[in-house]
Residue, then its C-alpha position, 0 to 999 in steps of 0.5 A: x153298105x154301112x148295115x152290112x159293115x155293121x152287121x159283120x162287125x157285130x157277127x165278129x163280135x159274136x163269134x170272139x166272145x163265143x170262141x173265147x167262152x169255149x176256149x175258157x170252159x176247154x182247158x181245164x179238159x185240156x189240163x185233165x186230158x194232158x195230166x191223165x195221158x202224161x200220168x199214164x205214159x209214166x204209169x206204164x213205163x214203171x215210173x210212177x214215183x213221177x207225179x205229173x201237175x197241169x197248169x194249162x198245157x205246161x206240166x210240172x213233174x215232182x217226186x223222187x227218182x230212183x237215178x240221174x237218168x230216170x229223172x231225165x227219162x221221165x221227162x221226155x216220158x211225159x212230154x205227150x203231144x200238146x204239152x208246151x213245157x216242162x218244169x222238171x222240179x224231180x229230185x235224185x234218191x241220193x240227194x234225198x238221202x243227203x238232205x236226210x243223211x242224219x234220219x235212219x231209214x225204215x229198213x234200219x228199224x224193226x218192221x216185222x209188225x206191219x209189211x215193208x211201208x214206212x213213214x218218215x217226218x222231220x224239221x232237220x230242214x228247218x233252215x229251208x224257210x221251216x219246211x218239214x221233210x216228209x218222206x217214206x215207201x207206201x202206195x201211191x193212193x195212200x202217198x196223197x191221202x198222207x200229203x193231203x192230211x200234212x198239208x191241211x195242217x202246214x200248208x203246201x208249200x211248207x212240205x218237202x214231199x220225199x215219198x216213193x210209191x210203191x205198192x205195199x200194203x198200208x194201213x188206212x190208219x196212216x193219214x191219222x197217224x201222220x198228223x200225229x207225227x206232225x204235231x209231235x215233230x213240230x213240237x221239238x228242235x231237231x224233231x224226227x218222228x220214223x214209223x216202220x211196221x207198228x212201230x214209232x220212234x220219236x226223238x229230238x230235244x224238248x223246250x223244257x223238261x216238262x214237255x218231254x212226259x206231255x209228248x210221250x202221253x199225247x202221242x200214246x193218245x193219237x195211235x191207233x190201237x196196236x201201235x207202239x212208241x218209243x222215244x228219245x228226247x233230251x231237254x236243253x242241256x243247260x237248262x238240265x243242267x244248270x237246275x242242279x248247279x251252284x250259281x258258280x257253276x251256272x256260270x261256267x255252264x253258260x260260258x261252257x255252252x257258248x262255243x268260240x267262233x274262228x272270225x272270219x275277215x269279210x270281203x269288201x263289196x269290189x273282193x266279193x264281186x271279183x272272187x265271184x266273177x273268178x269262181x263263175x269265169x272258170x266254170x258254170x252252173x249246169x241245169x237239167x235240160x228245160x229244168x231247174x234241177x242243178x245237175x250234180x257235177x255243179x255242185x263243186x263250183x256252188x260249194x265254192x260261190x257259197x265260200x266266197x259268199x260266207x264272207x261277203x254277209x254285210x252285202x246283198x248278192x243278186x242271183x240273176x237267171x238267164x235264157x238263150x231266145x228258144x221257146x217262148x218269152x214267159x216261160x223263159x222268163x219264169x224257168x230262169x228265175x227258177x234256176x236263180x232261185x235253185x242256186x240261191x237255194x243252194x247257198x242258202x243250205x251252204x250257210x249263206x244267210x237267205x236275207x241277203x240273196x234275191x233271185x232274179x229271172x231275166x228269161x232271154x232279154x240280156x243276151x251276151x252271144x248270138x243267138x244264132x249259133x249253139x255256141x252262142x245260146x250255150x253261152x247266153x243260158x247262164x248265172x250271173x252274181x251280182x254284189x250289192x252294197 
């Protein structure tokens, strides 16, 4: 009797390590099956500006959609059978636009020498923890070729990827191209690099005044041939303008350059949290359905924690995520520091100094309503603001 129980232990031992072995060497064809069908449910719906990435059986969708809606379309477009979640990280064509509302766009420049592709570098995201804004129309193939050869100088997550795939001749040179955009862009303060057609404009305003005559050559040198560059770059103007004056005159450039700053009365730590307990009890912060997308009508109740925020800047501000009980514990716990993060983001871009935030996810672990009623998991899905000394 004790060989026979042995025997099966060892025959069970067996069978988990085998199970578990096959189990491991199955999901990165689990990942490959669920990217290609997700991939090729959104191909065929005409959403290939949606960009789907596996990590196991969650999906993450990244891109730019052309509307509100489409966005929360192609959500539920790419949920194919034996997806667990997804993590829709889309933005709006409008929001694109405003985040880059000072780029002109490809169609304001002259394209007549090359199609309708276009390619667009900047830092005027430079606040964002030094991310560059890439965005542009070219085809999906040539999308990644461009993004591969930005990354590999950059690193993935230093990109803000605003590209819309379409399919419109692109010339091969466009890789090459990018990472000489890229240099240049980095290279200035408010750099921006546009290319439409054959055409490349760079502007932005140099470290010296030596730097602009070395941007104008190096970019001559990294073109392909046929191309053209044109440039609008401005030194420092205190410095341009103080190598001509008087040390009289350096003075008052130096006075004159130094704008005066209404101060602002700063909230002790008991206003700040009370102020923001009042902004969050008369409205909340809404994301898109399963998603760390804020939805738009938020914005107006943001706008107004990040007022109250501006003047609490000697206090740390905890963001703190929270779930209703539905789904699994992980990836509640992960999709509400998402949302934590999105809105301390948010502050952050409104002003609000980013050393002084910290996002915190507690998935559905500090509940304040039943989670037995719609009502109550509606009311447990929240932000909450915290204030530190």
């Amino acid at each position: 009797m004790k060989k026979i129980l042995i025997l099966l232990l060892a025959i069970l031992a067996i069978a988990a390590v085998a199970y578990f072995c096959i189990y491991e060497n199955r999901i990165p064809s689990i990942e490959k099956d669920l990217s290609f069908r997700s991939q090729n449910k959104l191909n065929n719906q005409e959403m290939s500006w949606a960009r789907v990435k596996v990590d196991g059986r969650n999906l993450t969708l990244t891109g730019v959609a052309p509307s509100e809606k489409l966005r929360d379309d192609a959500m539920h477009v790419a949920n194919v059978n034996g997806v667990n979640f997804i993590d829709n990280q889309l933005t709006v064509v409008d929001d694109a636009n405003n985040i880059s509302r000072s780029m002109p766009h490809a169609n304001e420049l002259d394209d007549s020498a090359g199609g309708n592709y276009s390619l667009n570098i900047s830092n005027i995201s430079k606040n964002d923890a030094g991310k560059l804004l890439v965005e542009g129309v070219m085809s999906a193939a040539m999308h990644q070729k461009v993004v591969e050869a930005v990354t590999a100088k950059i690193g993935v997550d230093q990109l803000v990827d605003h590209i819309v795939d379409k399919e419109v001749e692109t010339p091969k040179e466009l890789p090459a191209i990018a990472t000489t955009m890229l240099a240049r862009v980095v290279a200035l303060e408010d750099g921006q690099a546009r290319l439409a057609g054959k055409q490349l404009v760079v502007s932005g305003s140099t470290p010296t005044e030596e730097a602009v005559e070395q941007i104008k050559q190096q970019t001559a040198k990294g073109l392909p041939k046929g191309f053209t560059s044109s440039f609008n770059l401005t030194p420092p103007k205190a410095v341009a303008d103080s190598a001509l004056a008087s040390p009289s005159q350096e003075r008052k450039i130096a006075v004159a350059s130094t704008p005066r700053r209404k101060k602002i009365k700063q909230f002790s730590s008991k206003k700040c949290q009370q102020k923001l307990n009042k902004v969050l009890a008369e409205s909340k912060i809404y994301f898109t359905s399963s998603s760390a997308v804020i939805k738009k009508s938020s914005y107006k109740v943001l706008n107004k924690l990040a007022s109250v925020a501006s003047r609490c800047t000697s206090h740390k501000i905890n963001v703190h995520g929270h779930t209703d009980i539905t789904g699994r514990n992980k990836l509640n716990q992960r999709l509400s520091k998402k949302r934590a993060q999105a809105v301390a983001d948010y502050l952050a871009k409104k002003g609000v100094n980013p050393k002084y935030i910290h996002a915190v996810g507690h998935g559905s672990k500090k509940p304040i309503a039943s989670n037995n009623t719609s009502a109550g998991r509606a009311r447990n899905r929240r932000i909450e603001l915290t204030v530190e000394d």
